[in-house]
N, C-alpha and C positions, 0 to 999 in steps of 0.2 A: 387349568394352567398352574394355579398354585394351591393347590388342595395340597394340604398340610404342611405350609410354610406357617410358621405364625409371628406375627410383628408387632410390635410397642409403638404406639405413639406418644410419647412425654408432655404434660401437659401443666399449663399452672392458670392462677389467674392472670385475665386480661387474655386467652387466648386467641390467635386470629380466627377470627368467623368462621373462615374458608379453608385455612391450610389445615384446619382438624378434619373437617367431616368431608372434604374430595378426595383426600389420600383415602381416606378410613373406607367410605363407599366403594371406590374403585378397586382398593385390591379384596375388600369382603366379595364383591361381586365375579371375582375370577376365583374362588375359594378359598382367600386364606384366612387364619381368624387372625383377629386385632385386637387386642387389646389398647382400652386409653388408659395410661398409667398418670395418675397424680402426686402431688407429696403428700396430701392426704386424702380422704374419701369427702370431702365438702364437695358441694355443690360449686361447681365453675360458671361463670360470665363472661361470656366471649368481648374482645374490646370493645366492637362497635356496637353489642348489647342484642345481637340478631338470633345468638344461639345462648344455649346454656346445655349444662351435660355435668352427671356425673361419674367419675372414675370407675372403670371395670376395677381398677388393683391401686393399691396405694404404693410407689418406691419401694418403701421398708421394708416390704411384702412381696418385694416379687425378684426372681436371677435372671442375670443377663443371659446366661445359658441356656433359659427354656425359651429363646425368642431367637429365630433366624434375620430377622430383620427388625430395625428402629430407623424412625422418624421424632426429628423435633423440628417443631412448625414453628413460626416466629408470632408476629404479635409482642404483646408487651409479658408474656409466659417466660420466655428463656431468662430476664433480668431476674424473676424470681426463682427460676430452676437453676441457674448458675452460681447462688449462692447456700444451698442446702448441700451439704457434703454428701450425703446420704447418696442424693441421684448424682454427683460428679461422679461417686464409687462406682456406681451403676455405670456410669458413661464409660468408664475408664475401662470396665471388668469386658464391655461390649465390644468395645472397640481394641482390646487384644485377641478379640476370636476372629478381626478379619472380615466379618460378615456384613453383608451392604449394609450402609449406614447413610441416612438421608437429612439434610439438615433445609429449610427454605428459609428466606428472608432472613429474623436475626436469629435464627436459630442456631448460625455456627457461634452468637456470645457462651454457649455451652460449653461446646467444645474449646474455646479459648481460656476460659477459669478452668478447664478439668486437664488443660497444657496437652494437646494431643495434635495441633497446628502446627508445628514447624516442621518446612518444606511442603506442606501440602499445597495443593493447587487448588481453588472452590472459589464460587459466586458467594455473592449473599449480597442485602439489603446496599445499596448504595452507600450510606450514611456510615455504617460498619467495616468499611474498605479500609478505614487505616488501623483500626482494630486490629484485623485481620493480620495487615503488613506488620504490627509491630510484635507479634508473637511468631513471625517467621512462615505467615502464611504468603501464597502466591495468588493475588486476586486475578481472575478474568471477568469481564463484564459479560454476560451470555446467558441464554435459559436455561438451560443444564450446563455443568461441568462433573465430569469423571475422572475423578484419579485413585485410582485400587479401588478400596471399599467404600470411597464415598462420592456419594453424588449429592449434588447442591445444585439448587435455585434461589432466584434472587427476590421472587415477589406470587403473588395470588394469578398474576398472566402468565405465569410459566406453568402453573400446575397440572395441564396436558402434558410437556414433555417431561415434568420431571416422574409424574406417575408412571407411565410407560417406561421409561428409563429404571425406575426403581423395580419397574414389578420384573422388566428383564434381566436385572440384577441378582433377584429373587430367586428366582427360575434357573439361575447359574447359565444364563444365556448372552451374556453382556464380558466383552473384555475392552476393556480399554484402549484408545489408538496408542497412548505411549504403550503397554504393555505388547503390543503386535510387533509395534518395531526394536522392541528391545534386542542385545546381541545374546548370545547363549549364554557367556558371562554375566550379564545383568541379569536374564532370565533368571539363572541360579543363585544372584542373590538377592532376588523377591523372595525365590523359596525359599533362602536361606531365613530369611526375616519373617516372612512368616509363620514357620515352623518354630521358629525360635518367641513368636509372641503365641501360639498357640499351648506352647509349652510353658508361660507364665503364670498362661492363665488357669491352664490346671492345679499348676501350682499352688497358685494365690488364693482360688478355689476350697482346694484340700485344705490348708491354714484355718478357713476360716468355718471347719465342721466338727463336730461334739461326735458326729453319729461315726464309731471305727469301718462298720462295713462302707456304706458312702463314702467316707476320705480313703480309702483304702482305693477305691473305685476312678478317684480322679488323682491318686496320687500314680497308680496304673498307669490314666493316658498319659501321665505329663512324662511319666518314663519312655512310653511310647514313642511320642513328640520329641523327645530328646534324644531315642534313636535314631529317628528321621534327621534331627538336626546334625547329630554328630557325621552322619552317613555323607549330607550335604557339603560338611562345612570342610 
């Protein structure tokens, strides 16, 4: 089902026991590879002390580009992944390509320091609910929630639907019920928005390469992208 998707789970200390290694088992078990990415290669301690693991890749080390899909699990992990600039870049560079992006419990504290929340709609941890409201997110209380690219859960008894929900994501099997009812005018401009974040990020991409054949390469798609854009807009 997902043989050659490959996905990042974000990881720090105090991770949740459970939101690391159910996502990571379930979607290895349909085929895709995973990677655990850390901020650095130490050795990790889950909070309630049941697991430990350490990191496939470290941040610094690795592009949001070579992963189809990210997960960041909650635990007491996101307070210290949301203040390393390093992996916000990373979040930030990921979440302009569009592509499912999965946060459970306080996982979405990530996404709120790396400013990617406002108008989105997403669960999360009870306690994080006015977090959430005051960078301009839209909370629902529910096991999964889906809006575009991202899906969210709110705790470790959601992690049946939000796995299934993400691996259909994965799998480019999954649209959203707002996306179904949109009108042809809104339709057109999701795509216009997306093309146009698609286009950033090749961008931002290229900026940030020494090697001329490789930036040459993404400075290409972001032209591309910008013909689709221009085409739409």
């Amino acid at each position: 089902m997902l043989k050659g998707k490959k996905v990042a789970i974000l990881v720090g200390p105090q991770f949740h026991d459970e939101e690391v290694p159910v996502p990571r088992d379930y979607l290895r078990q349909r085929g895709a590879a995973v990677d655990i990415i850390g901020l650095d290669s130490s050795e990790l301690t889950g909070k309630y002390g049941r697991l430990t693991l350490i990191p496939d890749r470290e941040i610094g080390k690795s592009r949001a580009e070579d992963y189809d899909g990210i997960i960041i699990p909650g635990g007491g992990a996101p307070e210290r992944i949301r203040v390393d600039e390093t992996a916000l870049q990373f979040v930030r560079d990921f979440w302009r390509t569009g592509r499912p992006f999965g946060v459970i419990c306080h996982g979405p504290q990530v996404l709120i320091s790396a400013g990617v929340l406002n108008g989105v709609t997403l669960t999360s941890y009870i306690g994080i609910r006015d977090d959430v409201k005051n960078v301009g997110g839209k909370f629902v209380d529910q096991a999964v929630c889906v809006d575009g690219q991202l899906i969210s859960s709110r705790h470790p008894g959601d992690l049946d639907a939000f796995n299934e929900t993400f691996a259909r994501a994965l799998a480019g099997e999954l649209v959203d019920a707002a996306e179904k009812e949109l009108t042809p005018l809104e339709a057109l401009q999701v795509a216009i928005s997306r093309e146009k974040g698609a286009q950033d990020f090749y961008a931002a991409v290229a900026e940030t390469l020494n090697d001329e054949r490789v930036k040459n390469k993404f400075k290409y798609l972001s032209a591309i992208e910008q013909g689709h854009f221009d085409q739409l807009s």
